[in-house]
N, C-alpha and C positions, 0 to 999 in steps of 0.2 A: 564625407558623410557616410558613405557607403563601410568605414572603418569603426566608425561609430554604433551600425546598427549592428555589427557583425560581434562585437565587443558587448553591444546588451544580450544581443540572446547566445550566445554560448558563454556566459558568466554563469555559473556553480553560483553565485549568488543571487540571481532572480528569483523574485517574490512568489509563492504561490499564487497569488490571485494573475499574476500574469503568464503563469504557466497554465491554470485552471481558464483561462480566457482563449487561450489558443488552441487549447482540445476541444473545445465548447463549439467554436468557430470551425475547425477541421470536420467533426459531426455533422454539425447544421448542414455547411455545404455540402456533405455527403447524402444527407437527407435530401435537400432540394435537388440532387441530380438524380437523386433515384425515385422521388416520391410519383412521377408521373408513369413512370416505369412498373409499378411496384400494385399486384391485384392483390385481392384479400385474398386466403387461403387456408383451408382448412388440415393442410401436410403442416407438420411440423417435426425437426430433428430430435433424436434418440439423443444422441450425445452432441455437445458445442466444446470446442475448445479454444481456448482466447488466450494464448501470448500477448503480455503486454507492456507497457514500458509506462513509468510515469516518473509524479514529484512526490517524495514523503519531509515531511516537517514535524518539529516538534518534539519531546522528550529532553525530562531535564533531571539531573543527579545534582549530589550533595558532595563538595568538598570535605573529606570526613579531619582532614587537619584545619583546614581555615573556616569550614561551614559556610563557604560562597557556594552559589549555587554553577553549577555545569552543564551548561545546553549543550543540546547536539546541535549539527549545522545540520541546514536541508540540503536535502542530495536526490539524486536521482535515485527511482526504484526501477524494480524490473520483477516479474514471476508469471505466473502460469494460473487460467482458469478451469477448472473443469465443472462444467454442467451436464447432470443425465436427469432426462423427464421423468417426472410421473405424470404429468399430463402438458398439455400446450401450455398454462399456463403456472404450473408450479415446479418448478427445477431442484433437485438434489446439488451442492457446491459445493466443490472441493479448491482453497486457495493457498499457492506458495506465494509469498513475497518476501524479497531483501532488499536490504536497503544497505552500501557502501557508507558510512560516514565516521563524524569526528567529533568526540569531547572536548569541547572547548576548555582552557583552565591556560596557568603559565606554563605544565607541561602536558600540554593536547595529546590524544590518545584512541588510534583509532580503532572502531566497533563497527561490524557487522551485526545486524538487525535483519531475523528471518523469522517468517511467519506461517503456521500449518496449521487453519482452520477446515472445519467442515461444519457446513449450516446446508440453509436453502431460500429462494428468493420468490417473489410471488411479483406475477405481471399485471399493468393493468390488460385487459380482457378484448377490450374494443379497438386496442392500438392499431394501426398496420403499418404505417410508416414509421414512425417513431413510438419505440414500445421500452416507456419509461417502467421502471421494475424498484421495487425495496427488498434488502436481505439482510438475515443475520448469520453468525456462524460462532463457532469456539475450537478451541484449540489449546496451541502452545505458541510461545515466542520464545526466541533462544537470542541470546546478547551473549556475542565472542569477541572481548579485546584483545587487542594486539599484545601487549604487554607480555616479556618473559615471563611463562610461569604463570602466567594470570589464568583466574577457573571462569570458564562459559557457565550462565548461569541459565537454567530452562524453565520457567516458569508460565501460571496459568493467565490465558489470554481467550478475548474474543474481541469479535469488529460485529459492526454496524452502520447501515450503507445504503446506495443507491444508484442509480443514474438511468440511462439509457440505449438501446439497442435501435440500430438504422440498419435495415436490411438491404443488402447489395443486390444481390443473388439469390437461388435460393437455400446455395451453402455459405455462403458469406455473409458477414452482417460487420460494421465498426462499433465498437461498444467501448461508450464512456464510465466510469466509475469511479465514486469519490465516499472513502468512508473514514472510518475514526476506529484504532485498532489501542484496545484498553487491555495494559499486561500487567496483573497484580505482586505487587512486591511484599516485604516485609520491612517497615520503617523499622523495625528494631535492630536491626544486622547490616552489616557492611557487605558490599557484593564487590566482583571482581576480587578476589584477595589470591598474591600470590606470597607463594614459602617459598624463602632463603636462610639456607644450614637450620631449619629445624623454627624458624623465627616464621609465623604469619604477621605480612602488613595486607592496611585493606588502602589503598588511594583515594576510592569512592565509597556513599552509600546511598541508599533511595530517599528521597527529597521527599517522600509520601507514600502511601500502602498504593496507591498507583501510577503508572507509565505509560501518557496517553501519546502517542502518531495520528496524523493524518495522512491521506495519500489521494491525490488524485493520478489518474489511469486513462491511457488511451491504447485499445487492443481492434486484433482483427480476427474475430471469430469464425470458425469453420463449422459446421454440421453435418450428423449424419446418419 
């Protein structure tokens, strides 16, 4: 039994809804052991910084010889928050995120997915223990194949998002985050193309003028 459970959860294959179920649950309970602990207060941090680790899903290309379509597999993410106040309630955002993964097809092909936006988020106001927040932001997204010779392509992106903050301490907080990160392509042109002796081939091309991800996130924020 005990091989069994060990074999669902470190499976590269688990579902988001069941990885977004266990960050949800890790939170709450961090919430219920602090909520009695935890007064209102009118100090709040200049700068938060939140390392985090999560699941990103989704995104999908076009076979440019067969015209079958090419998903990516879900993978684990990982990147970096940064939040500066302008007041308790409204944060400046600064977001890295990457994402390890693989185009699926008969010959698979792996990609790197990183993301550098900058937006801002707004809190609700009355929270004190659990202080659920919305944000937007834009940027770029950069897509690097492995492939010899193959060209990274950097194109425009923004996310849109949400979740919540449980405060530890009063420099610590665990903060949950689950957004939807949109990177615009051009359905006309083939991407990834690499040149041999003077010859461009392209393997893939964009399935639509846009490249949607999801990602949920669990970090632990510091302030100061």
């Amino acid at each position: 039994m005990q091989w069994h459970i060990d074999k669902w959860f470190f499976s590269r294959q688990f579902s988001m809804r069941r990885w977004l179920g266990a960050a949800l649950g890790l939170s709450l309970l961090a919430a219920s052991a602090t909520a009695s602990a935890q007064q209102a207060t009118n100090d709040y941090s200049s700068w938060e910084f939140t390392p985090f680790y999560g699941y990103m899903g989704g995104g999908s290309f076009e076979d440019s010889t067969t015209g079958l379509d090419r998903d990516l597999d879900e993978d684990n993410s990982f990147g970096l928050i940064i939040n500066a106040a302008a007041d308790e309630w409204r944060h400046y955002e600064l977001i890295y995120a990457k994402q390890g993964t693989t185009i699926e097809g008969t010959v698979p092909m792996d990609l790197d997915v990183e993301y550098l936006q900058i937006g801002g988020t707004v809190s609700y106001q009355d929270a004190v223990h659990v202080v659920p927040y919305f944000g937007m932001t834009v940027g770029a997204a950069r897509l690097s194949p492995s492939g010899a010779g193959m060209s990274d392509e950097t194109r425009f992106a923004f996310s849109a998002g949400g979740g919540f903050k449980v405060p530890v301490s009063k420099h610590f907080a665990v903060r949950f985050d689950a957004r939807a990160f949109l990177t615009l392509l051009d359905t006309s042109g083939s991407i990834f193309c690499a040149s041999d002796n003077g010859a461009g081939t392209c393997a893939i091309r964009a399935k639509s003028d846009t490249f949607i991800q999801y990602q949920a996130a669990l970090g632990v924020t510091y302030g100061f």
